[in-house]
BAFI-3210 file (N, C-alpha, C; in Angstrom, 3 decimals, decimal comma, padded with zeros to 6 digits):
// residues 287
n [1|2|3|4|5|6|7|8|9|10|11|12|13|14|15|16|17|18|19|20|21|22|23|24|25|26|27|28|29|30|31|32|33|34|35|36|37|38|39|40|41|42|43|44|45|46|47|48|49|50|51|52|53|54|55|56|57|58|59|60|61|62|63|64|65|66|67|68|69|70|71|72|73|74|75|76|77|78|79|80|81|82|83|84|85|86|87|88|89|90|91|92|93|94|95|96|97|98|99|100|101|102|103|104|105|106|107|108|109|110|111|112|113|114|115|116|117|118|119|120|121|122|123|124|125|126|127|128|129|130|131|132|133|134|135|136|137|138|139|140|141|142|143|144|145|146|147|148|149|150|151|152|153|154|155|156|157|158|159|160|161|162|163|164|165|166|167|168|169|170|171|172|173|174|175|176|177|178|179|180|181|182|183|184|185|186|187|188|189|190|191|192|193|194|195|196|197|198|199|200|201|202|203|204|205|206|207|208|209|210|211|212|213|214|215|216|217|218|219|220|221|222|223|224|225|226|227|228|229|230|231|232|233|234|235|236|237|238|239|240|241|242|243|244|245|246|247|248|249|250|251|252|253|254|255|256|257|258|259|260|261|262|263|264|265|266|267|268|269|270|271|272|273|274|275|276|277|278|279|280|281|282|283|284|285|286|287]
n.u [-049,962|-048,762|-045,572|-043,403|-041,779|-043,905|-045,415|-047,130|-045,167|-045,856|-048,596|-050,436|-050,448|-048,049|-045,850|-043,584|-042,256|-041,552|-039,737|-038,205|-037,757|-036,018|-033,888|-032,742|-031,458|-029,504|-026,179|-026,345|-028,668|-029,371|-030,567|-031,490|-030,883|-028,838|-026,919|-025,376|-023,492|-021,553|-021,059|-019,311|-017,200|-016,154|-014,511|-013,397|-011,337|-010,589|-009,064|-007,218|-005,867|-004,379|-005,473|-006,518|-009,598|-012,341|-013,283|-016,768|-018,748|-019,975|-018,444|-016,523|-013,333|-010,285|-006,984|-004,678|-004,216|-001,658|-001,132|-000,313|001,491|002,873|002,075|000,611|002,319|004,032|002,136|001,646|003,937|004,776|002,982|002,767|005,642|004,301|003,062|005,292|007,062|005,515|004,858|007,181|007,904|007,311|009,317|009,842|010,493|011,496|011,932|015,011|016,184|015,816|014,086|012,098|008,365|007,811|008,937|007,815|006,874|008,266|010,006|009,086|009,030|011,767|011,306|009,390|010,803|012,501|011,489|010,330|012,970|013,902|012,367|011,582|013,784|016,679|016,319|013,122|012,451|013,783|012,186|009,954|011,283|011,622|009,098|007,980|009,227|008,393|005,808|005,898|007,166|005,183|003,065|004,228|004,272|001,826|000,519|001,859|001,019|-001,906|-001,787|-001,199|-003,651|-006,023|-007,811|-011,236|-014,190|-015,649|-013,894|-011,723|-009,142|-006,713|-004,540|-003,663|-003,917|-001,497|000,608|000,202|000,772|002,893|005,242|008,763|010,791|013,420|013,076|011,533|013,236|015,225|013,917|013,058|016,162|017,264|015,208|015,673|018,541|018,939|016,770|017,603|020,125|019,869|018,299|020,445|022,279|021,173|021,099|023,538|024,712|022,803|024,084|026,096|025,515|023,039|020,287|020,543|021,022|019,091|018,694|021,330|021,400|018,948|019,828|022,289|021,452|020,156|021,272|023,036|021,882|019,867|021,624|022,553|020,342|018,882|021,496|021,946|019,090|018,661|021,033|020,312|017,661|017,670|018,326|015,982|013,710|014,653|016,897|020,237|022,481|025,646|025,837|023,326|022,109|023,960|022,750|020,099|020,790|021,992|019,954|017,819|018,991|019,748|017,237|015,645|017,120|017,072|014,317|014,136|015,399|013,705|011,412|012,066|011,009|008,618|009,075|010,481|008,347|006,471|008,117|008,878|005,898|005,406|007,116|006,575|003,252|003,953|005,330|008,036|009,916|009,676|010,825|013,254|016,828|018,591|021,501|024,079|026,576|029,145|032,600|034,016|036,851|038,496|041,131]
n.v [-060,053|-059,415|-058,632|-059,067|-056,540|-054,482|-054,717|-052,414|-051,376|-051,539|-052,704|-055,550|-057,679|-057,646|-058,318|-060,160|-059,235|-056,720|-056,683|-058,759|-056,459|-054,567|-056,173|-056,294|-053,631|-050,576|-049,749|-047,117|-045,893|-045,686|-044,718|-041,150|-040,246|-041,452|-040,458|-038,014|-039,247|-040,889|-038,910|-037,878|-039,689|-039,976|-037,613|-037,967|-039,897|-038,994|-036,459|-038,439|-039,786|-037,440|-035,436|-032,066|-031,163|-028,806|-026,074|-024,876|-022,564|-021,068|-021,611|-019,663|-018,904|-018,316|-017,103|-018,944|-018,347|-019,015|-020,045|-017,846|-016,303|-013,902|-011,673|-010,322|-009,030|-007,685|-005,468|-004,752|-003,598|-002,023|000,054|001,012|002,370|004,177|005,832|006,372|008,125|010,547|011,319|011,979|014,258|016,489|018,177|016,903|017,397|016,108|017,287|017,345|016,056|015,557|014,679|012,987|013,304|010,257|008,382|006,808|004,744|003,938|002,328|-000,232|-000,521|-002,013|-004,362|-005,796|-006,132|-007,753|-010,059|-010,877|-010,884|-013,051|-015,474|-015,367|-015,018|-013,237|-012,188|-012,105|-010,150|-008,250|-007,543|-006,414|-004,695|-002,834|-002,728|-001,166|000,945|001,988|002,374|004,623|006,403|006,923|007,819|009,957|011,527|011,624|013,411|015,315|016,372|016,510|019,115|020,761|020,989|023,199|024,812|023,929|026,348|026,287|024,832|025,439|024,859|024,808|025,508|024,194|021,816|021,711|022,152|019,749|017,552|018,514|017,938|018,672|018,409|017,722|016,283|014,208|013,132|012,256|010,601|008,735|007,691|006,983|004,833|003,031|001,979|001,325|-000,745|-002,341|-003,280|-004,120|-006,326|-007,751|-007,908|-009,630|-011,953|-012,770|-012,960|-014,924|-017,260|-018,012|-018,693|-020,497|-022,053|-020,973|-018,697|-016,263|-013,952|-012,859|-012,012|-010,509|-008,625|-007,876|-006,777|-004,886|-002,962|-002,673|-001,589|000,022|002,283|003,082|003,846|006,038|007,782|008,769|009,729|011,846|013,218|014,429|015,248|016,745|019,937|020,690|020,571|021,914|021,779|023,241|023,418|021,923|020,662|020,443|018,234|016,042|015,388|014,707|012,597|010,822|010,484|009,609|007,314|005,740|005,503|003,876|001,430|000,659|000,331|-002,287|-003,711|-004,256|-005,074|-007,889|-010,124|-010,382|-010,455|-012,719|-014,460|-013,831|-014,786|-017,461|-018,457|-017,596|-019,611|-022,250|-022,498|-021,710|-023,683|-024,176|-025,615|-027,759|-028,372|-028,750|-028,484|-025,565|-025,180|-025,953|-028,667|-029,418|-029,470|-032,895|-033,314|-035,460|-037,810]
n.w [-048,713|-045,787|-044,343|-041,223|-040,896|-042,103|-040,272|-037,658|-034,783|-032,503|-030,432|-029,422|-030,922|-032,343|-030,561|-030,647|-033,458|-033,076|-030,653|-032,277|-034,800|-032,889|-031,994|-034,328|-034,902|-036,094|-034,513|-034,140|-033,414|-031,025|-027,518|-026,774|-024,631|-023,747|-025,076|-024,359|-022,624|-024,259|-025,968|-024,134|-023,458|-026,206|-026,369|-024,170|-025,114|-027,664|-026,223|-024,742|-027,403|-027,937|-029,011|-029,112|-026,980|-028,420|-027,274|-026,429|-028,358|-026,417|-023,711|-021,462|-021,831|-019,971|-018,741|-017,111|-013,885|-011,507|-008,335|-006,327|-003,454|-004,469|-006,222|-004,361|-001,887|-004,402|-004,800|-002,236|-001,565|-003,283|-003,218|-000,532|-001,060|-003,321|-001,262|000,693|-000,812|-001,312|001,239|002,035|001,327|003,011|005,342|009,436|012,584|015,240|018,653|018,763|016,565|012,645|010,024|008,070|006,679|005,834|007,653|009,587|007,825|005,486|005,932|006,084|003,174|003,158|004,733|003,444|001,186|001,731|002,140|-000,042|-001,156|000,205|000,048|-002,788|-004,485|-006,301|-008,813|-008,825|-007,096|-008,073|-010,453|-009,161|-007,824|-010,350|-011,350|-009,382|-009,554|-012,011|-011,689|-009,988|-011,316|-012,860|-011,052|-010,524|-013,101|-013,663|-011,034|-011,880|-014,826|-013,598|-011,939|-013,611|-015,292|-016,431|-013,195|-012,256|-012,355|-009,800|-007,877|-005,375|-004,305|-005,318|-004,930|-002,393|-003,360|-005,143|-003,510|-002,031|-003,507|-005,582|-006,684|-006,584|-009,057|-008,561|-006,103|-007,240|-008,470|-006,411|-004,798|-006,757|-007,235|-004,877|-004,157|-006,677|-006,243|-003,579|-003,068|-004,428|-004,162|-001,792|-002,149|-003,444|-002,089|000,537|-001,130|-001,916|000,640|001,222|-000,187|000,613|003,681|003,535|004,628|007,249|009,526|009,079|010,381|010,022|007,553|007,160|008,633|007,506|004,744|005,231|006,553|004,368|002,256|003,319|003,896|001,688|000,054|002,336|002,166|-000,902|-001,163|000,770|-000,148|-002,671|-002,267|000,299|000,089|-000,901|000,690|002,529|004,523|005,198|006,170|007,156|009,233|009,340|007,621|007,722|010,576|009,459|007,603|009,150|011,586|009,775|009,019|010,859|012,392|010,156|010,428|012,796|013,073|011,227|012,707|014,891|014,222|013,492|014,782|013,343|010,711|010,729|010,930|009,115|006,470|007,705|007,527|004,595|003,095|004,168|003,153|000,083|-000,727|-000,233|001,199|-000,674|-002,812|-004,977|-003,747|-005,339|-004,901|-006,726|-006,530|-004,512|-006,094|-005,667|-004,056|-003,988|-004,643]
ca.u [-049,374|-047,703|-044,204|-043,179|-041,254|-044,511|-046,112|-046,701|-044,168|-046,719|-049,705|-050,325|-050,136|-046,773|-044,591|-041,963|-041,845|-040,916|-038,526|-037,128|-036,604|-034,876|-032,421|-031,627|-031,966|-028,331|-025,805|-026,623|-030,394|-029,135|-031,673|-030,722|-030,388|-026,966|-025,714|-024,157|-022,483|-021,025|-019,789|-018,007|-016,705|-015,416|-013,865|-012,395|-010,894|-010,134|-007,488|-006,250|-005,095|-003,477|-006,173|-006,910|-010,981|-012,700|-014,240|-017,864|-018,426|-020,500|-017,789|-015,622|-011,778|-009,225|-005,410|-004,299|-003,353|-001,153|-001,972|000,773|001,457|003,766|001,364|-000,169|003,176|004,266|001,096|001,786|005,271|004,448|001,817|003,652|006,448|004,230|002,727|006,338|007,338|004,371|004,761|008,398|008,013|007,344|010,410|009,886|011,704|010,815|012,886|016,327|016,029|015,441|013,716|010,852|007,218|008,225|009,997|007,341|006,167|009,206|011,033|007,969|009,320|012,548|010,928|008,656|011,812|013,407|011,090|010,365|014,165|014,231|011,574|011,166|014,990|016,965|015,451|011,397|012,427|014,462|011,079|009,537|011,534|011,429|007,715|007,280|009,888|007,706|004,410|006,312|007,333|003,998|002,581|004,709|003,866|-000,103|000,448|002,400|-000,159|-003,432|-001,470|-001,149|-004,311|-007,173|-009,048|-012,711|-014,078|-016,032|-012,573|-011,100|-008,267|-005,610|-002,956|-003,318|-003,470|-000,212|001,370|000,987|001,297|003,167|006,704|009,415|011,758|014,285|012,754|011,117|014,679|015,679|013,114|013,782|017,509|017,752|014,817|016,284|020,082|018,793|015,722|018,172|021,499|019,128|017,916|021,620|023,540|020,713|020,985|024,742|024,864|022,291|024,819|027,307|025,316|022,171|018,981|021,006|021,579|018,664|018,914|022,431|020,622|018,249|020,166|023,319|020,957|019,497|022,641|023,605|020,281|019,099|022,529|023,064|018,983|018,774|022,434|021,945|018,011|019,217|021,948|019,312|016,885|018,204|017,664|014,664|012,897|014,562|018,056|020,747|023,703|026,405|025,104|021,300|021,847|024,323|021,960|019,465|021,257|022,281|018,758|017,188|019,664|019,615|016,077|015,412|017,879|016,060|012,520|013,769|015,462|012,507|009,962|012,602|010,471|007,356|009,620|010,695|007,108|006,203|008,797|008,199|004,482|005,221|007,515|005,377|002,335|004,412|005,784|009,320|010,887|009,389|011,293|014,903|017,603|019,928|022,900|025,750|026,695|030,692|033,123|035,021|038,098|039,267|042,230]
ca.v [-060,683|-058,555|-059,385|-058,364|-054,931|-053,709|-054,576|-051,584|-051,791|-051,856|-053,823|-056,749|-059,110|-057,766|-058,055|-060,339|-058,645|-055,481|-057,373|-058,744|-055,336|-054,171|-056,886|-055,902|-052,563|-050,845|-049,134|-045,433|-045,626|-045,401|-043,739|-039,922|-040,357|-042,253|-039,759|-037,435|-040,157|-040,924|-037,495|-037,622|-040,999|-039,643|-036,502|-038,833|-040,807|-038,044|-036,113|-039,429|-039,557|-036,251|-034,388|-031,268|-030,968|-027,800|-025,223|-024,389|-021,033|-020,470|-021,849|-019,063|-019,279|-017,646|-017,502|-019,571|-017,308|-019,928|-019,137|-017,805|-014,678|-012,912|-010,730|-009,826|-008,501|-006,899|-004,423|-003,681|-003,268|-000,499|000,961|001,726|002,961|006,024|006,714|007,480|008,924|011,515|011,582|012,588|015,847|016,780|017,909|016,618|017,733|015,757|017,593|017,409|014,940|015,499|013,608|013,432|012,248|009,199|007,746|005,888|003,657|003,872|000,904|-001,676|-001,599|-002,697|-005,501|-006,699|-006,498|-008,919|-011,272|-011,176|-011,714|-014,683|-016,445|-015,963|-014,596|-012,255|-012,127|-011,842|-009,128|-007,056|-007,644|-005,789|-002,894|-002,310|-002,548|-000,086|002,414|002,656|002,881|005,853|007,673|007,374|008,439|011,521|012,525|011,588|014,286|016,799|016,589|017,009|020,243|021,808|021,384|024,290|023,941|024,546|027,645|025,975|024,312|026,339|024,235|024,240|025,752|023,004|020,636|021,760|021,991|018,548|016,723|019,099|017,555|019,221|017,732|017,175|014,875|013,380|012,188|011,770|009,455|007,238|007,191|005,993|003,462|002,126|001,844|000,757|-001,310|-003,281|-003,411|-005,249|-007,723|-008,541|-008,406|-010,813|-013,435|-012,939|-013,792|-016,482|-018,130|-018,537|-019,573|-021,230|-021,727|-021,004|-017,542|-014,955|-012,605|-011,894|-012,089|-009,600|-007,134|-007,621|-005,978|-003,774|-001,622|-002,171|-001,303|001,363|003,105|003,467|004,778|007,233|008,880|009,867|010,705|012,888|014,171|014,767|016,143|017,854|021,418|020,893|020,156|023,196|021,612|024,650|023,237|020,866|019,663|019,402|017,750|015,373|014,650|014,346|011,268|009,646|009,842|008,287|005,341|004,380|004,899|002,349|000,354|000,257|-000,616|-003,224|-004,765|-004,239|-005,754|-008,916|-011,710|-010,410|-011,102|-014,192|-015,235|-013,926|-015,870|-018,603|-018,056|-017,611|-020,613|-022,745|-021,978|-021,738|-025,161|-023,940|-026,690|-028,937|-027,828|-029,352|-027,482|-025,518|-025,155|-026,752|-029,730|-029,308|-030,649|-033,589|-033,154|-036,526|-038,301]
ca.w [-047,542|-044,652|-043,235|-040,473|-041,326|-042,763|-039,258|-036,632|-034,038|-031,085|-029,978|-028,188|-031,541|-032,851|-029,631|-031,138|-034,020|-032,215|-030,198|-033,457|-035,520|-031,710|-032,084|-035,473|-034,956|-036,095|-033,516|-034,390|-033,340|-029,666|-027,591|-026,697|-022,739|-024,159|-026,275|-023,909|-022,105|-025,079|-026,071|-022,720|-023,947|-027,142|-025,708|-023,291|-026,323|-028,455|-025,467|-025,095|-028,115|-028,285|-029,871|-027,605|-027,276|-028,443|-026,886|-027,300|-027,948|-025,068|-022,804|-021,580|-021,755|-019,725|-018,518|-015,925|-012,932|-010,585|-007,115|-005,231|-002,693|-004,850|-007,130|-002,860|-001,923|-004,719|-004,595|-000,684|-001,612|-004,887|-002,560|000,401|-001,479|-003,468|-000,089|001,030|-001,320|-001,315|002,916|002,398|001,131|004,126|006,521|010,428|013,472|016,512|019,147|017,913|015,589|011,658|009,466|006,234|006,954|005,712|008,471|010,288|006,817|004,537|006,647|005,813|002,464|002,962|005,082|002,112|000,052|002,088|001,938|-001,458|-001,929|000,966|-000,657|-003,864|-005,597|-006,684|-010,039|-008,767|-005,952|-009,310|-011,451|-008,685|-007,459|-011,382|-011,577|-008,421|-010,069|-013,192|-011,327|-009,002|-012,408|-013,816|-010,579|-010,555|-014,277|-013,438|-010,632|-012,870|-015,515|-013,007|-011,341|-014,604|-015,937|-015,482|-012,062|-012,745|-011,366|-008,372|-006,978|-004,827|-003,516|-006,050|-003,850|-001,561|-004,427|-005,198|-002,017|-001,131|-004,817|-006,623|-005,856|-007,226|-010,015|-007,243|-004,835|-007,574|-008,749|-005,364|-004,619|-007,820|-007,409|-003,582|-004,553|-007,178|-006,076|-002,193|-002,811|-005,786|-003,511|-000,633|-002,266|-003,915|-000,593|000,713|-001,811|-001,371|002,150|001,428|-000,755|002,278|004,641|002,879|005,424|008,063|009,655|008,684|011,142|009,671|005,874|007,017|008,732|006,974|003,887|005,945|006,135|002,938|001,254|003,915|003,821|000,423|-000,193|002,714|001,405|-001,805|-000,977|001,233|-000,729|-003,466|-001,560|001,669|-000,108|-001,306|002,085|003,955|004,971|004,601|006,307|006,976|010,163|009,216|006,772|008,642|011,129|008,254|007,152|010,531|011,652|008,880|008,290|011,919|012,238|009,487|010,775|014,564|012,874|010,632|013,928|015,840|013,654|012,742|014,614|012,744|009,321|010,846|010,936|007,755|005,874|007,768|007,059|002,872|002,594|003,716|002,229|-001,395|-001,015|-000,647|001,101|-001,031|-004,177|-004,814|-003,882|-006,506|-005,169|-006,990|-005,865|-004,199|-006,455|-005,174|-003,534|-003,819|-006,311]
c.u [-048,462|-046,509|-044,052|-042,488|-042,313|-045,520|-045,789|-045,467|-044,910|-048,543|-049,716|-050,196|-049,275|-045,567|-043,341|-041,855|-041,122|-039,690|-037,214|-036,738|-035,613|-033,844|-031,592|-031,169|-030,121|-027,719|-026,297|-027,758|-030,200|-029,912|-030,751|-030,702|-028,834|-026,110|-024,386|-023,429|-021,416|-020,145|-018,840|-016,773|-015,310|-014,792|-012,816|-011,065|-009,965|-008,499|-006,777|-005,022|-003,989|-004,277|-006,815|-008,326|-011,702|-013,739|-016,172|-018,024|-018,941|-019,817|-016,238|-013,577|-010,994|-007,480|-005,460|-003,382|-002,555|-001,136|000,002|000,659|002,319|003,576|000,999|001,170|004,324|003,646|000,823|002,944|005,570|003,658|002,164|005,005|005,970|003,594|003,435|007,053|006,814|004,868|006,387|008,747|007,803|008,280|009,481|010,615|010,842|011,878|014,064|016,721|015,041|015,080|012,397|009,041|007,082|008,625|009,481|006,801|007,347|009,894|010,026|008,480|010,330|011,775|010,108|010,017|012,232|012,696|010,142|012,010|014,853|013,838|011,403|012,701|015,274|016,186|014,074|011,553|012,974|013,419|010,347|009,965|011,644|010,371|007,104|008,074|009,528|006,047|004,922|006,471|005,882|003,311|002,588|004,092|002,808|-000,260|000,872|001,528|-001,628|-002,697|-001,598|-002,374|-005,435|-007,849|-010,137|-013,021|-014,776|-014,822|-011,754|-009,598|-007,029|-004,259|-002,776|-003,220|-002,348|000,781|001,172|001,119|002,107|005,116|007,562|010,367|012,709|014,398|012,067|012,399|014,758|015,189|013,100|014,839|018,026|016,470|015,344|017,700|019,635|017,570|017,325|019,930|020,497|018,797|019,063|022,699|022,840|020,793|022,405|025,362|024,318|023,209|025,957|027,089|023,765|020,786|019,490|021,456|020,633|018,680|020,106|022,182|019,641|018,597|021,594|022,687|020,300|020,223|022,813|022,361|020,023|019,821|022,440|021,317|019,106|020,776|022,450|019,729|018,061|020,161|021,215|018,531|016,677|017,566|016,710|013,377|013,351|015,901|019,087|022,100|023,951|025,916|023,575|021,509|022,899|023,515|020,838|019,410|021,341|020,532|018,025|017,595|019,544|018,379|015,491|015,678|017,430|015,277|013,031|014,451|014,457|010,956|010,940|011,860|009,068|007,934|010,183|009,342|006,617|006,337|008,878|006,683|004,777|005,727|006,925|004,185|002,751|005,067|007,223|010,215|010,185|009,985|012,852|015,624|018,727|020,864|023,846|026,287|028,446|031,378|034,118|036,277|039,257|040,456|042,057]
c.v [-059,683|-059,200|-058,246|-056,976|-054,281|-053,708|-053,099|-052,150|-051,777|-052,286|-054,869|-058,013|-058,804|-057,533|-058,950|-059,531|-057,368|-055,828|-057,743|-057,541|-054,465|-054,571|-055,979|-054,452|-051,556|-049,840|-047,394|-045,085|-046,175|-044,752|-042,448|-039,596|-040,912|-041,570|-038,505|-037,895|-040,819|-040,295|-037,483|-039,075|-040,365|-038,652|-037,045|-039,130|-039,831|-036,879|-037,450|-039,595|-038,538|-035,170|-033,278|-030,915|-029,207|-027,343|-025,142|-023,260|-020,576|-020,702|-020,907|-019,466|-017,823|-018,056|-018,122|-018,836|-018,322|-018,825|-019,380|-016,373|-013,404|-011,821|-009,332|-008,667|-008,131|-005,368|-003,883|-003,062|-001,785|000,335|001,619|002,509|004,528|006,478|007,407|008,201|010,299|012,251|012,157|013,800|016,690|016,424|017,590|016,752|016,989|015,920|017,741|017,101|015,414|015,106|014,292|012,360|011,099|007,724|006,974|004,371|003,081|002,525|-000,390|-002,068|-002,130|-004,464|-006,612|-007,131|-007,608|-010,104|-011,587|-011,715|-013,131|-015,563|-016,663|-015,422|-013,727|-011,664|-011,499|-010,675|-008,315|-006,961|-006,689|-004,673|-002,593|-002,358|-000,877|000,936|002,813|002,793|004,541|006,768|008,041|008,168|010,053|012,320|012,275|013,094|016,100|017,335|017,276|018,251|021,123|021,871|022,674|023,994|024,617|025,381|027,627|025,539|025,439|025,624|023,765|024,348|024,780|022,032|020,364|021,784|020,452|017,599|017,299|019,023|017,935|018,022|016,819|016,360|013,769|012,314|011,693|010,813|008,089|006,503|006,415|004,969|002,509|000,961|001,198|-000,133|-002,735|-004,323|-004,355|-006,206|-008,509|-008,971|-009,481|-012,365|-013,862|-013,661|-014,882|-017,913|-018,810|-019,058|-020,169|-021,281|-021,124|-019,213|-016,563|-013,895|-011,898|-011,338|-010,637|-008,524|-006,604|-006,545|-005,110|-002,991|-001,485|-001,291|000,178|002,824|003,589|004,667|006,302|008,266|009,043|010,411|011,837|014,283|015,262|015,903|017,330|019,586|021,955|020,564|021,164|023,058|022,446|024,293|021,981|019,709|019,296|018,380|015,668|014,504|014,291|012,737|010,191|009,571|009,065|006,891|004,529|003,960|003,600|001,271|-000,311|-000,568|-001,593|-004,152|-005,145|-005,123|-007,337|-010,165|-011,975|-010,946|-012,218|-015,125|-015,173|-014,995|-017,123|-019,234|-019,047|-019,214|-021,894|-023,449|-022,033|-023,268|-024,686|-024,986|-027,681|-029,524|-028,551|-028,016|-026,861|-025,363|-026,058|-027,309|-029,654|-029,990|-031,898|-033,153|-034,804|-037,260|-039,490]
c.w [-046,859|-044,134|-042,369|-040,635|-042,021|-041,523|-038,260|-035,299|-032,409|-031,262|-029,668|-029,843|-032,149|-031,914|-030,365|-032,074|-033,849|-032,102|-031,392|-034,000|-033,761|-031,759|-033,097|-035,952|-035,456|-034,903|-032,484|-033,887|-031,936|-028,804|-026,819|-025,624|-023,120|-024,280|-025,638|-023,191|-022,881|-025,764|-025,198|-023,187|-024,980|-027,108|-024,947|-024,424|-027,304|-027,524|-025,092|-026,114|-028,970|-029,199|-028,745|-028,122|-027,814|-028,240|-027,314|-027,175|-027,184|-023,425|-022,862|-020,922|-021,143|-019,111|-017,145|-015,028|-011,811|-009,648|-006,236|-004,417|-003,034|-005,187|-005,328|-002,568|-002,459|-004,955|-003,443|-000,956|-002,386|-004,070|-001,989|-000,165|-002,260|-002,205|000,369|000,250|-001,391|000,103|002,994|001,884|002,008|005,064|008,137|011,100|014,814|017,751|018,112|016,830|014,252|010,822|008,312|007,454|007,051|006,687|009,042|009,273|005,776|005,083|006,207|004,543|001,840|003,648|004,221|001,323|000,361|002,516|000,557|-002,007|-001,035|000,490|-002,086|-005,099|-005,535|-007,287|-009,865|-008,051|-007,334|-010,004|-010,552|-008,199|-009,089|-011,843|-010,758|-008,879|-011,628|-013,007|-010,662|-009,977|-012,914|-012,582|-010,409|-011,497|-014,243|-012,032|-011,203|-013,642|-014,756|-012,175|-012,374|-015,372|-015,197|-014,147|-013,065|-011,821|-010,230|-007,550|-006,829|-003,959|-004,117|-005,782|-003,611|-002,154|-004,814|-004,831|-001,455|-002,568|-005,697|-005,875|-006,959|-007,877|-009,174|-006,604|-005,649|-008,283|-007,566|-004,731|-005,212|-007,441|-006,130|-003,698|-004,990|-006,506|-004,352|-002,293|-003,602|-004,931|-002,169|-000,944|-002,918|-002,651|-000,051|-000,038|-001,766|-000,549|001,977|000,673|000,234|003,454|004,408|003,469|006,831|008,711|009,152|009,339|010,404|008,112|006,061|007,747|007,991|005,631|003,830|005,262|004,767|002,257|001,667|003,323|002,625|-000,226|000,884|002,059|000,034|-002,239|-000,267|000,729|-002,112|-002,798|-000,432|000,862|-000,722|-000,554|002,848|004,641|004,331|005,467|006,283|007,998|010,221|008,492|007,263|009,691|010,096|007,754|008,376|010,876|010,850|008,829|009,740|012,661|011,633|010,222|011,869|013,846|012,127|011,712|015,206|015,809|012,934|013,198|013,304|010,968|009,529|010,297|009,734|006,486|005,928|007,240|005,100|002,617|002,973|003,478|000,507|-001,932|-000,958|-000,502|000,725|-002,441|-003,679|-004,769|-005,268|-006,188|-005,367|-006,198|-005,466|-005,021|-005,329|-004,853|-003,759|-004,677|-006,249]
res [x|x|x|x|x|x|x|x|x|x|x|x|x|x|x|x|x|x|x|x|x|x|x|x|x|x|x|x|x|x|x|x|x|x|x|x|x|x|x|x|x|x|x|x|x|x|x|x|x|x|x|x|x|x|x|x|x|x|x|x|x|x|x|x|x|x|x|x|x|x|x|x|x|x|x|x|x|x|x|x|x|x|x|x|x|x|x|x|x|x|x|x|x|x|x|x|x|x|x|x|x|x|x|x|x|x|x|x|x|x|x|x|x|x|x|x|x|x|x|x|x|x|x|x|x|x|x|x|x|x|x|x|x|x|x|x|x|x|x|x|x|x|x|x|x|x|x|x|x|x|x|x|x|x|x|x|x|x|x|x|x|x|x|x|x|x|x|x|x|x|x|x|x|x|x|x|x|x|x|x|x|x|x|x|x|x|x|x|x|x|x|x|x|x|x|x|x|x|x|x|x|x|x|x|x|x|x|x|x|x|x|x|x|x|x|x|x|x|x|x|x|x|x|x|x|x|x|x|x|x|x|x|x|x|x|x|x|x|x|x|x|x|x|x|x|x|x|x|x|x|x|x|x|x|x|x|x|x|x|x|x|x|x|x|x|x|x|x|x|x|x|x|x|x|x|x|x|x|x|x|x|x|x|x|x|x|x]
***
């Protein structure tokens, strides 16, 4: 005698039976169109409960880069800075007036500075003039190194290799030390001022750190460097300085709507005023 569980499960004279072992059929024997709706289910279920899902190994993992414009202009900022540095080994006399190669690019990057330290801090603008003054050293000793090694005996151009990269000890201090001390002093007098008068007032934010910043970089690059560019007195070297600092000083007043716009531009784009403010709340005055 046959019972049903020993019947096939298709043909036209065991449809209930079918039907019946379907009913009773148990959860697990799901059909496999289900199953990855299910995984998603239990994945679901599983970060729910605080269990973090894992990887498969064919699914690649990396760092989370948050998107902002800071990384952008700190790499114009490092850039333009070994260009002038490079471009200022070279003295310039235009008429009367004394000056370094430099003079037409070197002002852009106080203007980055100061809107790296409008928008985004003290702190992030100091992370960066101390990024670009250890790319500028390495650049130096990546030029020191490729001057001193052998040319090969088809290159014929090692003079000139050395004449325009082969920057003497001198300027290569002199270059560091009014970076450092004038890129570092601009972005502290700016945050300074911004403490006193808060959104209010950038024009005086961005030229008040002009001066400070410019001044303090072109005099002791100058003082550094002057006799190692060709300056041999009191008054070259004089004008030397006055031209540079009030050069700067022109172009970064010249180009101030374009850093208006900028800043306006970055903040925002970064969400700035969307962020609570920090400054310390006044104490009370009251009894």
């Amino acid at each position: 005698m046959t019972t049903g569980k020993n019947l096939p499960l298709s043909g036209p004279g065991n449809a209930e039976a079918a039907a019946a072992h379907a009913s009773h059929a148990p959860a697990h024997t799901e059909s496999s169109a289900a199953a990855p709706n299910n995984a998603a289910k239990n994945s679901t279920v599983s970060n729910a409960t605080g269990a973090a899902a894992q990887p498969t190994d064919s699914t690649p993992r990396h760092i989370h880069v948050p998107r902002t414009l800071y990384p952008i202009f700190v790499a114009v900022f490092i850039g333009v800075l070994i260009v002038s540095n490079i471009t200022a080994t070279k003295g310039v006399a235009i008429g009367p007036l004394v000056t370094d190669g430099a003079f037409f690019l070197f002002p852009l990057s106080y203007v980055i500075g100061d809107v790296l330290s409008e928008c985004y801090g003290y702190k992030a603008t100091r992370n960066a003039v101390w990024a670009g003054f250890a790319i500028l050293a390495l650049a130096m000793l990546c030029f020191f190194i490729a001057i001193k090694l052998p040319p090969a005996e088809f290159y014929d151009n090692q003079a000139a290799f050395e004449t325009v990269l082969g920057t003497v000890p001198q300027l290569v201090l002199a270059g560091l030390a009014g970076y450092i001390f004038g890129q570092l002093l601009n972005a502290w007098s700016l945050n300074v001022i911004k403490k006193h008068t808060g959104e209010k007032a950038l024009w005086a934010r961005l030229m008040g750190s002009t001066i400070v910043g410019e001044f303090v970089d072109t005099l002791i690059f100058c003082s550094i460097a002057a006799t190692a560019i060709g300056i041999d007195s009191w008054g070259a070297f004089i004008n030397y300085v006055v031209v540079g600092f009030f050069w700067k000083t022109f172009v970064e007043f010249c180009v101030m709507p374009i850093t208006y716009a900028v800043i306006a531009w970055v903040k925002k784009n970064e969400g700035y005023y969307e962020q609570p403010s920090v400054m310390p709340a006044r104490p009370s005055t009251t009894t």
